[in-house]
N, C-alpha and C positions, 0 to 999 in steps of 0.2 A: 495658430500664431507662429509667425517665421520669422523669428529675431526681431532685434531692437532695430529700428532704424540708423541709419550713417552718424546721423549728428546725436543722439542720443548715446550708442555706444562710444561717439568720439571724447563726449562730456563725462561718462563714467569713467572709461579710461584716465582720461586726465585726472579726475578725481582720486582715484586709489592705485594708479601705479606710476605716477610721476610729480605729478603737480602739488606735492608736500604745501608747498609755501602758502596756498588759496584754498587747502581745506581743512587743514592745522587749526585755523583762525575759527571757522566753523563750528569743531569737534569740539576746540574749547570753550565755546559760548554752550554749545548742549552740554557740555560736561558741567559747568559752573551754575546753568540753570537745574541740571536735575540734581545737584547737592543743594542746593540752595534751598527748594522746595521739599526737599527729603530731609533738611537737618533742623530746618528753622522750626516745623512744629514742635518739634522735641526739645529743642533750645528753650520754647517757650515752656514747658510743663516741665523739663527735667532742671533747669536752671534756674530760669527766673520764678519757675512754684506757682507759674498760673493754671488755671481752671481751663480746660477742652475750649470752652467758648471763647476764648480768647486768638485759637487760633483763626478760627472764622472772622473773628472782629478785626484783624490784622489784617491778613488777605483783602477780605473787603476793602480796607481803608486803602491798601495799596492801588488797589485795581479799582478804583472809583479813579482816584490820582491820576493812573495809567492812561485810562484812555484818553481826556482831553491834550493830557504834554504829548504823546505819541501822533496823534492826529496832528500836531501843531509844530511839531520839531520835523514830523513826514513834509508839512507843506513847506517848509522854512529849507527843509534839505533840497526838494526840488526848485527851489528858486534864487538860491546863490550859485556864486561861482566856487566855492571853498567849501564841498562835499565832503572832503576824507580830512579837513579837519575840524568840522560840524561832527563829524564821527570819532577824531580822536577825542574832541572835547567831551563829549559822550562819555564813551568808553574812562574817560579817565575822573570823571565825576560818579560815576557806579563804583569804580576801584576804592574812592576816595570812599564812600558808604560802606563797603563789607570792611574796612580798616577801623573804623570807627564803632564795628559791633566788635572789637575787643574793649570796649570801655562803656558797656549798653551793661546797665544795672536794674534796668526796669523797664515791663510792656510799654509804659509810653514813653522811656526813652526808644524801644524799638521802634514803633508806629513811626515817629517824627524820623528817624534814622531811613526807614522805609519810603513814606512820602516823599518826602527830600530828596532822597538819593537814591535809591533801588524802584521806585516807580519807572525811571527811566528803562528799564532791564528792553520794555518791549520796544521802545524808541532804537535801541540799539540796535535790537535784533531786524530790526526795519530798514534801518541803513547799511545793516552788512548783506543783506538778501538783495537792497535796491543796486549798492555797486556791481555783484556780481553778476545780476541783471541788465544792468546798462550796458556791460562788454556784452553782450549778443550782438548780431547783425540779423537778425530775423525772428522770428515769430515761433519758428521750429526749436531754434537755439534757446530764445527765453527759457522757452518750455523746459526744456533741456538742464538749462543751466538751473533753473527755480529746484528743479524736481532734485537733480542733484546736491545743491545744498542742502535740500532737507534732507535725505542719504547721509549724508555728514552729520549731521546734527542729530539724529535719532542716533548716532554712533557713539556724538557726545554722551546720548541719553543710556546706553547701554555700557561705558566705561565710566561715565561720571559714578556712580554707585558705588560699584567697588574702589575707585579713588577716594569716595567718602567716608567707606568705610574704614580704610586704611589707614584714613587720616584721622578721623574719630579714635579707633585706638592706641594711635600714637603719639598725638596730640589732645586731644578730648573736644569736644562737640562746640565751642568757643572759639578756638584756634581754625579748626578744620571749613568752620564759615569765614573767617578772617582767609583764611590763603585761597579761595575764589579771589580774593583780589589779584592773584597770577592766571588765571584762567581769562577771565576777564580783560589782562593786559597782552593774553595772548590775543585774544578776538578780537582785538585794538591792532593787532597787525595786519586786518583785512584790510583798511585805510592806508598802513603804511607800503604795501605790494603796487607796484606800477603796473597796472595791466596795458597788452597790447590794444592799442588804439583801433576802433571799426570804424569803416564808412559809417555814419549814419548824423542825421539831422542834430539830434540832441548828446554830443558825447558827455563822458560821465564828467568833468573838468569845465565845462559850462553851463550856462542856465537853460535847464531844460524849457523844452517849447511845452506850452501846456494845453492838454489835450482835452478833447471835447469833454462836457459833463456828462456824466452816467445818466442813462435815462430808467424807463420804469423797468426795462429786463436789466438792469444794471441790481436796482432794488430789490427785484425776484432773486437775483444769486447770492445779492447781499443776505437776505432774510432767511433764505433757506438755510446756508451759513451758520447765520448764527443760531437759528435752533437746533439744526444736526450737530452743531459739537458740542453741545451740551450732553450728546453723548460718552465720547471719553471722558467730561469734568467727572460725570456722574458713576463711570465706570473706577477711575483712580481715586472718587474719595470714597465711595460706598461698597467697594466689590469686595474689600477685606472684612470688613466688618459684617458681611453677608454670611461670609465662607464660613466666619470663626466664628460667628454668634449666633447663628441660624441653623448652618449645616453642620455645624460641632465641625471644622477640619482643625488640624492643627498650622498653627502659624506661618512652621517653616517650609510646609509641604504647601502652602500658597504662596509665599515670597517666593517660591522655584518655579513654579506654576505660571506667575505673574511675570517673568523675566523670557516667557516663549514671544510677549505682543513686541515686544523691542527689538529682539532679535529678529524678528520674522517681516519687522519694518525696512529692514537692511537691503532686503530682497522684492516686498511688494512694492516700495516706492520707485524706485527703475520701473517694475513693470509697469504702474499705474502712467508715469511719465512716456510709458513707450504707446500705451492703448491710447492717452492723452494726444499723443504727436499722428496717430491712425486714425481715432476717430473726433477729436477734439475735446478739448476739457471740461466744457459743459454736461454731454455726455457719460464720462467714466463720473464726474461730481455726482449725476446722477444717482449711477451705480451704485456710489458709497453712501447716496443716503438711503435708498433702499436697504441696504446690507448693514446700516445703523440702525433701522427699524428691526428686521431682523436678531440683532444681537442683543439689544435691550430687549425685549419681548422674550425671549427665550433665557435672559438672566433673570429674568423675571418669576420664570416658572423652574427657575434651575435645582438640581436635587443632589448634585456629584461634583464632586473633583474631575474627574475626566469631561464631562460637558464643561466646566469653566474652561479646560485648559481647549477646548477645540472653540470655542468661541473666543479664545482667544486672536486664536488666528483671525478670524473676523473682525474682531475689533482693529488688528493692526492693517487689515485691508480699508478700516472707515479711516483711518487716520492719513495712508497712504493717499486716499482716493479725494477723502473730504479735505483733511489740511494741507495735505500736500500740492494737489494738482488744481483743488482749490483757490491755495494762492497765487498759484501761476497762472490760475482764470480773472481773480482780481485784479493784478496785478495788468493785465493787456485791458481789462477796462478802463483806465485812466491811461492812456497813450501819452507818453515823455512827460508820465510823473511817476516814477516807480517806486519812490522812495513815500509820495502820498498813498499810493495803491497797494503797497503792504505794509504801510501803521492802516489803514483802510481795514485791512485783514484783521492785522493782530488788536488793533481794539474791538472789530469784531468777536473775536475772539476769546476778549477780554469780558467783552456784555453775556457772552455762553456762559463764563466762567461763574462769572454771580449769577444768574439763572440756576444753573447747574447745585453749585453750593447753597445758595439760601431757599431754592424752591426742593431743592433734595432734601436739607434739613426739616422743612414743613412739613414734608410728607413722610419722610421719616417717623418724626416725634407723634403725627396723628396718625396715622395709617400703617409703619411698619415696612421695614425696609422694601421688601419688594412690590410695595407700588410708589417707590422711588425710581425704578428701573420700568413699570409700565409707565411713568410720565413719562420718563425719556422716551420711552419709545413712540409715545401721541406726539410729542416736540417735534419728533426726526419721522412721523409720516408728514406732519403736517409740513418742514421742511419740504421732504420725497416731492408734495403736492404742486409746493411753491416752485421749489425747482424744474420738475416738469410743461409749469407755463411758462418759465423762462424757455423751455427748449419751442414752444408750440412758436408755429411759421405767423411772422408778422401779416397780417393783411394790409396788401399793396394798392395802397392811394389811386385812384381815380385822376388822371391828368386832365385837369382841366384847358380843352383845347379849343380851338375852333373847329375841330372833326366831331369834339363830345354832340352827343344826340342833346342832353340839356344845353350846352353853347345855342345850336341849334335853333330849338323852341324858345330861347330868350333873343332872338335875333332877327330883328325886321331886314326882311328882302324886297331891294327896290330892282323892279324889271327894269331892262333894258328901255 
């Protein structure tokens, strides 16, 4: 490998040593989603005195919500002309939901608080990924630009923590959900930045032209998709619970452990985007579902501390490879609709996500966590499989001519 390519390095560049204004917005969308996700269970048990199952029943009911608004606010974003403030109205109906869990008394005042307002979380994240994608002029650049915001965003995911945590103990676990609603009004400023205008057919400030429908290899990379990232769901809710209650480790020597897949996201998602822009993104998607079979399979049979923390690594190469380059193969399948083609992804996404969690609880409760991680790993070959036919070479149609040998034999010849 001999560096990143021109337009790749030109997009990392911008991202972390100049262009503050376009990845700020990013960082604090991952920042506000990984407190969100890390404080809410606890809010639920530690506050309002519910039972475990309750937080399964919450998520669910979110992410049932999720996918149809995000499918449908993705098509609504590509076909007006007032994009970025389809997105501030967005952005500022979520703000208006984490304000209102200062006054949440009860799980189902949470649930409807969630539904309502916080199902939108993925809708959002759809139109800050679709703008930044429309400022491309090519197909290299998308790639580029896709790959790089999720670089941002995993960065969210590796600061958002320790902001949570800071705010936890200085405000307590009520307040510290309530002040995402500044995080949130940050990532509301991806709409408000004026990007430079590109040549191209469909700019971001009018109504996209909309692009052909996905055919049946469109459905191979959709499906493969969604069953490979039911590997990460299955890794972030069941991997702690392995460590401490199986392997006896202790708590805090996993929570350190667990903080190597984030950071080491920082780094494989550039490269996943640079192999993406060498060999194309179907290809490295591949990879990473391979390398998702691999890593649940081997947590499966896992025995140490030191194998979690090297299969760590692994895991944040499926996330690089699968979510990340993933969406930026989505994303070119629905051609000048960007903003459908990643709510496309994230409620993909979102169908892992309850897979993941309710099929991982089943197999949990009968069978015992580690063929919780051998299903994932059947998920994400059968993925690997699906994916694979997506790459196999189409067979080229037979031109029906007047040279074809059947033209031919159907065709009376009168002599001269």
């Amino acid at each position: 490998m001999t560096g990143l390519s021109s337009a790749f390095t030109s997009q990392v560049t911008s991202l972390f040593a100049g262009n503050i204004r376009t990845s700020l917005p990013v960082i604090a969308a991952g920042g506000a989603s990984s407190i969100m996700f890390t404080l809410l269970p606890v809010f639920i048990i530690e506050v309002l005195g519910e039972t475990h199952s309750w937080i399964g029943g919450y998520f669910t009911a979110v992410t049932f919500t999720s996918i149809p608004v995000t499918l449908l606010l993705g098509r609504l974003a590509d076909r007006i002309a007032h994009k970025r403030a389809l997105g501030l109205c967005t952005a500022t109906w979520i703000v208006l939901g984490c304000v209102l869990v200062v006054s949440v008394q009860s799980i189902g005042q949470l649930v409807i608080v969630g539904i309502v307002f916080l199902s939108l979380f993925e809708a959002l994240n759809a139109q800050i990924f679709a703008i930044g994608r429309s400022a491309a002029a090519s197909e290299a650049e998308e790639i580029a630009v896709t790959t790089s915001m999720r670089t941002a965003y995993a960065l969210g995911y590796v600061v958002g923590p320790m902001i949570g945590a800071l705010l936890t103990a200085t405000l307590g676990i009520r307040l510290a959900l309530v002040s995402c609603a500044v995080l949130f009004g940050l990532a509301a400023l991806t709409f408000c930045v004026k990007r430079v205008s590109v040549s191209r057919a469909d700019d971001e400030d009018t109504v996209a032209v909309r692009g052909d429908a996905p055919g049946q290899h469109a459905g191979f990379a959709l499906a493969a998709l969604c069953l490979t990232l039911t590997t990460p769901i299955v890794r972030s809710a069941f991997l702690v619970v392995l460590a401490t209650s199986v392997l006896d480790i202790p708590l805090d020597r996993v929570l350190l452990i667990l903080a190597v897949a984030p950071l080491a996201e920082l780094f494989l998602i550039p490269l996943c985007g640079s192999l993406a822009l060498r060999w194309g993104p179907d290809r490295v998607v591949l990879l990473g579902c391979a390398a998702a079979v691999f890593e649940m399979g081997c947590l499966a049979l896992v025995t140490s501390l030191w194998q979690i923390a090297l299969l760590q690594l692994v895991g944040a190469f499926v996330v690089a490879a699968v979510m990340s380059v993933g969406m930026a193969m989505v994303q070119g399948l629905f051609s000048g609709r960007p903003a459908f083609g990643t709510s496309a992804f994230l409620a993909t996404r979102s169908v892992s996500s309850l897979m993941g969690n309710l099929g991982g609880g089943v197999l949990a409760g009968a069978h015992g966590l580690r063929w919780v991680f051998a299903g994932a790993a059947a998920l994400a070959l059968i993925g690997t499989t699906v994916m694979s036919m997506r790459l196999m070479p189409r067979r080229p149609r037979t031109a029906y001519t007047e040279s074809s040998p059947h033209h031919e034999s159907g065709t009376r010849h009168v002599s001269g």
